[in-house]
C-alpha positions in Angstrom: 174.2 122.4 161.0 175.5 122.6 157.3 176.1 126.4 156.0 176.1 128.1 152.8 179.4 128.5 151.4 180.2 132.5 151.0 179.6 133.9 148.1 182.4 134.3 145.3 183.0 136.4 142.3 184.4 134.5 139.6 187.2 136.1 138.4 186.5 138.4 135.4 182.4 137.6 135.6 180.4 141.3 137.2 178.6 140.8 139.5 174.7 140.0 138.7 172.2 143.5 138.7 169.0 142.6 140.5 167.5 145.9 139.0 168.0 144.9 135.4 166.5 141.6 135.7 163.4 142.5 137.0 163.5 145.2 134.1 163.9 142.5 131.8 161.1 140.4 133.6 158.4 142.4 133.6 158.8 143.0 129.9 158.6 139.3 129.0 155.5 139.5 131.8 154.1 142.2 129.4 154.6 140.4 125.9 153.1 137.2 127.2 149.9 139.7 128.5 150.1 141.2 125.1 149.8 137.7 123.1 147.2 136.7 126.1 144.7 139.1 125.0 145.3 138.7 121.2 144.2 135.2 121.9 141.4 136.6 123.6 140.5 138.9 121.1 140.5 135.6 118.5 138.7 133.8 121.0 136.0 136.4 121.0 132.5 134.6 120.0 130.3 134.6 117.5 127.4 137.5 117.4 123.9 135.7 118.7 121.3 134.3 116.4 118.9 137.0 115.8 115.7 136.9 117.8 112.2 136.6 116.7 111.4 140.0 117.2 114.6 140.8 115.2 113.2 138.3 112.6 109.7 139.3 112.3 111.2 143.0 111.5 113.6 141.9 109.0 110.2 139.7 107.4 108.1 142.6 107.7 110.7 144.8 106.0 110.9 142.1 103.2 107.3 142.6 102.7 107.5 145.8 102.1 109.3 145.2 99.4 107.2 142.3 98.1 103.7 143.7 97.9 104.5 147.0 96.0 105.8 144.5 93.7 102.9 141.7 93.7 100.6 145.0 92.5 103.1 145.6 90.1 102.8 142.1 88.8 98.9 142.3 89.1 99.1 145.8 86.9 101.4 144.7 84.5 99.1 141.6 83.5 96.0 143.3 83.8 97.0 145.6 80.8 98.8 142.5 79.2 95.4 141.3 79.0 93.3 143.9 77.8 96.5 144.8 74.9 96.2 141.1 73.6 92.5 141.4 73.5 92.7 144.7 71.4 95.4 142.6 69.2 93.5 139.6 68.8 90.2 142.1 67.5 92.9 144.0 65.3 94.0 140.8 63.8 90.3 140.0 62.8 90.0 143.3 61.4 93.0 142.9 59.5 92.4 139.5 57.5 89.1 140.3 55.5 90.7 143.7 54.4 93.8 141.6 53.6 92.3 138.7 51.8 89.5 142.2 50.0 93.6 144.1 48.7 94.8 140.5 47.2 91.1 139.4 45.5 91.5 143.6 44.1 94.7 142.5 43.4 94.5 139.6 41.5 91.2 141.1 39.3 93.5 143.9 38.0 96.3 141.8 37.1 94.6 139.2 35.5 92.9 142.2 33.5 96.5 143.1 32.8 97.5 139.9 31.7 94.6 139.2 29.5 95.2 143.2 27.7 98.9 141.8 27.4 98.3 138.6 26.1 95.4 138.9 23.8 94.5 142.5 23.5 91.0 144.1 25.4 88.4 141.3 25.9 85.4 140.2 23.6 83.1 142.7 26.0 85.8 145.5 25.9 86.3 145.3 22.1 82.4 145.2 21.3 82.4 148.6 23.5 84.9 149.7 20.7 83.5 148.5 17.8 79.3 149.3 17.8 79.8 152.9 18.9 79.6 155.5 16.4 82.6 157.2 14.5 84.0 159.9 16.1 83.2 158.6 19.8 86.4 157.2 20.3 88.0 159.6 22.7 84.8 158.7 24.9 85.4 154.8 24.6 89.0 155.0 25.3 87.7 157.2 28.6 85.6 154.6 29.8 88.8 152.0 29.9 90.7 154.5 31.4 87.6 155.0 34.2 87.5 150.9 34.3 91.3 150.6 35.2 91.3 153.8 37.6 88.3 152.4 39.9 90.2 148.8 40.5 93.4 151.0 41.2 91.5 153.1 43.4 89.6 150.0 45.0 93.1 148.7 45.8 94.2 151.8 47.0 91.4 152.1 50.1 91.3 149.0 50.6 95.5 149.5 51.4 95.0 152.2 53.5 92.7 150.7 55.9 95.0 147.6 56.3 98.2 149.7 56.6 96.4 151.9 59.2 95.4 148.6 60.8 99.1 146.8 60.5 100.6 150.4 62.1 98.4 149.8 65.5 98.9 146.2 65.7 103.1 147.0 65.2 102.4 149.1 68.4 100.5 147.1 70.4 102.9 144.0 69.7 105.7 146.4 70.9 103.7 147.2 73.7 102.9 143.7 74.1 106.8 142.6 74.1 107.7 145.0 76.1 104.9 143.9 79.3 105.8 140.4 78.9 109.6 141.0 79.3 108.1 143.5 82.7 105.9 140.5 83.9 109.4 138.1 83.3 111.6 141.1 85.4 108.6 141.1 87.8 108.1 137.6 88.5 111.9 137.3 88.7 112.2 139.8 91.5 109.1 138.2 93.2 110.8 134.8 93.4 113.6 136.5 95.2 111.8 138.3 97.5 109.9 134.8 98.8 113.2 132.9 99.0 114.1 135.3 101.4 111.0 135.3 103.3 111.2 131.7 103.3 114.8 131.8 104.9 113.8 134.1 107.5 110.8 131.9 108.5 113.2 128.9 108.3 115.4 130.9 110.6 112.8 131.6 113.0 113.8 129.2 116.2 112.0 126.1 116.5 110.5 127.0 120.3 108.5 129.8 118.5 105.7 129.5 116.5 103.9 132.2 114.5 100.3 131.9 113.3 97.9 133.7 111.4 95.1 134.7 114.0 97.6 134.6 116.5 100.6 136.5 118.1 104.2 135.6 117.6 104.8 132.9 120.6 108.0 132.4 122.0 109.1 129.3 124.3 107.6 126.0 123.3 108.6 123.4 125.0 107.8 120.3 122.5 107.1 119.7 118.9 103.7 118.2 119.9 102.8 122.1 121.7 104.0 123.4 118.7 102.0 121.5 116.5 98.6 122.0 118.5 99.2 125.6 118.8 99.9 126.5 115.0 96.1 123.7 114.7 94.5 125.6 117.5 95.7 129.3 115.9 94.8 128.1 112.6 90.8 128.0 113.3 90.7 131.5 114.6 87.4 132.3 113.2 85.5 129.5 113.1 82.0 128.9 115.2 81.6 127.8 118.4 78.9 124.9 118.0 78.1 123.0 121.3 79.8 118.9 120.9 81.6 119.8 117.7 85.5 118.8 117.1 86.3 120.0 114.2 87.2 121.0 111.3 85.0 123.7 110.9 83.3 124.2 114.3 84.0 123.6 117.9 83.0 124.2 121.7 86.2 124.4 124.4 87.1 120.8 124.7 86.7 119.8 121.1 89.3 122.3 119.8 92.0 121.0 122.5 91.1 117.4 121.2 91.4 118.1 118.0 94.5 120.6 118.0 96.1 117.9 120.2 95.0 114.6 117.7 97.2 116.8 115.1 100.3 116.3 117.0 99.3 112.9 117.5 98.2 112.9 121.1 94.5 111.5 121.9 92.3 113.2 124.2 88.8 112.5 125.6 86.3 115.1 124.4 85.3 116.2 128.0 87.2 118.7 130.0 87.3 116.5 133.1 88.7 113.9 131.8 91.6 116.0 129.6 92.2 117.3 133.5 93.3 114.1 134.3 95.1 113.0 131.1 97.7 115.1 131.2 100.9 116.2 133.7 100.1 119.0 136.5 101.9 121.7 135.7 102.1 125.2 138.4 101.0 128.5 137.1 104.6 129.5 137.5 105.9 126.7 134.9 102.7 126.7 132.5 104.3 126.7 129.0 102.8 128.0 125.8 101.1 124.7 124.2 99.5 123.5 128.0 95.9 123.3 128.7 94.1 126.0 130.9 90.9 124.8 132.7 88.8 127.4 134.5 86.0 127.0 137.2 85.8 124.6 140.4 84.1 122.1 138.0 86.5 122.1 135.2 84.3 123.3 132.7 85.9 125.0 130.5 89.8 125.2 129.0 91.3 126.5 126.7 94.9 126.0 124.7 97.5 128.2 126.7 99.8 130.8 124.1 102.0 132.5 127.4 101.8 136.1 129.1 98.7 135.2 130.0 96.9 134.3 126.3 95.1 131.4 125.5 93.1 130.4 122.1 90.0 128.7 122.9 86.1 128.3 121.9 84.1 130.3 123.9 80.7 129.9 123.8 78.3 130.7 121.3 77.9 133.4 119.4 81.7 133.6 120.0 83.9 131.9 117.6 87.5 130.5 118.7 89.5 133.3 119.8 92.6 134.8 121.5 92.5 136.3 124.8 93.3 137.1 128.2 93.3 133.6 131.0 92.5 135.9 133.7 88.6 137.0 132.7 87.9 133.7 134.1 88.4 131.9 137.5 91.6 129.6 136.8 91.8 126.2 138.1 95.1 125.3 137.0 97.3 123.9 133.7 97.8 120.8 132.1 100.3 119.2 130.1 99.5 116.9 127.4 101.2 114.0 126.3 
């Protein structure tokens, strides 16, 4: 059996130092941890899409913002309004007393031009000339009262347009100042509805969020998600026994016709949308599945989750939301 040759020094060379190579190990052991973790820490994900709940809060927030700001709008042209009215009456005021100072205007200076051209008129120089001596200082009186009631007609006729002129200034300064408010308005509006816009756009594509309905979360298909937001949509209308829409329904006419808008066809008759579509558990139903109630199958209604449906009671009840569980369940169906 071969053996190991003893071990030699070479000469001059120390002898290796266990001790300070396992010093030297673990502190390459502990850089290579160190630049482990800072890869880690690189590596660490990006934050999670905000939910819907998140989503509804940040639009809700946004709205808050938006309405004080639509009455604003509605304020600001309300009194726009009204001021351009009182501008537009002013204006009519304003050109009969204008075109009244110029016709004033023009009679005494074509007085003055005919005095400076030709001397006082035929009419003028008879008043001179048939009075009696010594009644000149009365004459000359009566030409002085002639001249002073044109200057005087000029004069009120002046003050009543620059009183007018001195409210129209205002109210076009007033009028300027609301239209630039409506521009600053409308500006912010636009905003404001760009990012309500990008939240809703935001908002992930297996919920849907009606009017008339709540916020639904987990839809499994475009098709559900089309019939729910139809079916939401006529929240409201009357329950009319063999109607399908658009204005009226009973149970299986709203489920045909929110179904015909994601382009699926169903029969108008409960029994028959039993068997048209995919049996589906209680445990697995899915917001956008028909609910049918009773041993017979007479009734169903468009499932929303938690235990919601929207569906056409009866009447005197129009399409609503509420509880599956006031009714006797017979199971779920999915279209399509």
């Amino acid at each position: 059996m071969a053996t190991m040759p003893p071990q030699r020094h070479v000469q001059g060379q120390p002898p290796a130092r266990p001790a300070v190579l396992s010093r030297v190990a673990r502190r390459l052991l502990t850089v290579v941890a160190a630049v482990a973790v800072g890869a880690g820490m690189l590596a660490v994900p990006a934050s999670a899409a905000p939910t819907p709940e998140e989503i509804e809060a940040a639009l809700d927030k946004q709205w808050e913002q938006l309405e004080p700001t639509i009455e604003s709008y509605n304020k600001v042209r309300a009194q726009l309004k009204v001021n351009r009215k009182k501008s537009a009456d002013l204006q009519k005021k304003i050109e009969p007393l204008a075109l009244q100072s110029e016709l004033a205007l023009g009679r005494v200076g074509d007085l003055a031009s005919r005095y400076y051209k030709s001397g006082p008129s035929q009419e003028l120089s008879a008043l001179l000339t048939t009075s009696k001596p010594g009644t000149l200082a009365a004459q000359l009186t009566i030409l002085d009262r002639l001249a002073a009631e044109q200057r005087k007609e000029v004069e009120a006729v002046l003050v009543v347009r620059r009183k007018y002129d001195a409210e129209k200034q205002k109210l076009d300064t007033l009028i300027a100042a609301e239209v630039q408010q409506e521009k600053d308005l409308a500006t912010k509006k636009t905003k404001i509805n760009a990012e309500i816009k990008r939240l809703q756009a935001a908002m992930p594509k297996t919920t849907v969020k009606v009017n008339g309905c709540p916020t639904i979360s987990g839809v499994v298909s475009s098709a559900a998600r089309t019939a729910i937001q139809t079916a939401c949509q006529q929240v409201g209308d009357p329950y009319v026994w063999g109607a399908t829409g658009p204005s009226s329904f009973d149970c299986s006419g709203l489920t045909q016709y929110a179904y015909k808008a994601a382009g699926i066809s169903l029969t108008h008759f409960t029994g028959a949308q039993w068997n048209e579509g995919k049996a589906i558990s209680r445990s697995e139903a899915r917001p956008g599945d028909l609910v049918f109630f009773f041993s017979d199958l007479h009734h169903v209604g468009l499932y929303l989750g938690n235990d919601m449906m929207v569906h056409a009671p009866r009447t005197g009840k129009p399409v609503q939301v509420t509880s599956i569980n006031y009714m006797p369940v017979a199971g779920f169906r999915r279209p399509g």
